[in-house]
C-alpha positions as CSV (number, residue, x, y, z in Angstrom):
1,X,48.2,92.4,-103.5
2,X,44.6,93.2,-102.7
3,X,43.8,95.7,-100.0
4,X,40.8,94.8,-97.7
5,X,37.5,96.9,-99.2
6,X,36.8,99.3,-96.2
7,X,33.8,100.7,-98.1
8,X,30.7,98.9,-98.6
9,X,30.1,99.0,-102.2
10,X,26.5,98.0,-102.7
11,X,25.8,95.7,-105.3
12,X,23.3,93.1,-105.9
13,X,23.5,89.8,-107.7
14,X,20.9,87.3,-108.8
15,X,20.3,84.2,-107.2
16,X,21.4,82.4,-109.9
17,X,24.8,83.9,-110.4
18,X,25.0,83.0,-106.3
19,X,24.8,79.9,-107.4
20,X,27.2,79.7,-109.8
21,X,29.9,81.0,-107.5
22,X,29.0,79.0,-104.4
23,X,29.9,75.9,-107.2
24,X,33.1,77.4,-108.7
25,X,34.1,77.9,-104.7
26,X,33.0,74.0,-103.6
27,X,35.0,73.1,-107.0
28,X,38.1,75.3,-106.3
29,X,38.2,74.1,-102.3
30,X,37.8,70.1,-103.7
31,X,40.8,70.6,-106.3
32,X,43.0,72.1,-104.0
33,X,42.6,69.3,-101.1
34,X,42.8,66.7,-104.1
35,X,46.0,68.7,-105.6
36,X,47.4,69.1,-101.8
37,X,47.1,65.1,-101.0
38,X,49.4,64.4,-104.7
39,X,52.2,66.2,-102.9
40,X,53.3,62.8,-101.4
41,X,53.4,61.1,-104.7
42,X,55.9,64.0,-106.5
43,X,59.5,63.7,-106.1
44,X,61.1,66.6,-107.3
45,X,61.4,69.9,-105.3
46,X,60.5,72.0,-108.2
47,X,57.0,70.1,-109.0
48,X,56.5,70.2,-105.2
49,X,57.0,73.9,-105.1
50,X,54.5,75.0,-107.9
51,X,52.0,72.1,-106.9
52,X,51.9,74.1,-103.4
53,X,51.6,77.7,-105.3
54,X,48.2,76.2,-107.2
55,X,47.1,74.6,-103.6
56,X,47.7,78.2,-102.4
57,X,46.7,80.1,-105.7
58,X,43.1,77.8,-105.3
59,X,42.4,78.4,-101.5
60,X,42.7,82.3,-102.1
61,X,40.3,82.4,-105.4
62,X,38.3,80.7,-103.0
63,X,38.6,83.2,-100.3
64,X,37.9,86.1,-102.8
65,X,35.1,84.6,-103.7
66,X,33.8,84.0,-100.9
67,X,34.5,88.0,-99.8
68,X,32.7,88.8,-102.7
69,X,29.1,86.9,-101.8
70,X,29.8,88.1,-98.3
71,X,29.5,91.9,-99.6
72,X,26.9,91.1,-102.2
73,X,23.1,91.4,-101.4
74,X,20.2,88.7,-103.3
75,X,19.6,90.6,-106.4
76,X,15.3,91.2,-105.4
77,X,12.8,90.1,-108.0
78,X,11.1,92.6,-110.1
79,X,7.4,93.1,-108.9
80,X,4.9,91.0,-111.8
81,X,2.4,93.9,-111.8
82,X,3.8,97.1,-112.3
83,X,2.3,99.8,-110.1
C-alpha cells in the first residue's frame, strides 16, 4: 500500500514523456469502463471477481499516474545560445 508523498519531491519531465502518460492514463481509464460494462455478459462468480480486481487494478494505475503529473513540473527547454 502506497502512503500519500507528504514531501514535494521536485522533479521535472519533458513534455513529451507528459504525453506519453496522459495516453497510457486515457488508455487505462477506456479499458477499465470497456472491461467494467463485460461484467453483465460473465456468468461465473470467479470470472466476475477478477474482472472487477483489473477494473480496480486499472482505475488506481490511473490515479497514480495521474499523482505523478500532478507533482511533476514541464521539464524547461535548454536555452539555443549558451551564455
Amino acid at each position: 500500500m502506497a502512503l500519500p508523498c507528504t514531501v514535494q519531491e521536485g522533479f521535472e519531465i519533458s513534455p513529451r514523456f507528459r504525453k506519453t502518460v496522459e495516453e497510457r492514463i486515457a488508455r487505462l481509464e477506456r479499458d477499465a469502463d470497456y472491461d467494467e460494462a463485460q461484467l453483465d455478459r460473465l456468468d461465473d462468480i470467479d470470472h466476475i471477481r477478477r474482472q472487477m480486481r483489473l477494473v480496480a487494478v486499472q482505475r488506481a494505475e490511473a490515479l497514480r499516474m495521474r499523482l505523478f503529473l500532478d507533482r511533476a513540473k514541464n521539464l524547461l527547454p535548454r536555452p539555443l545560445i549558451e551564455m
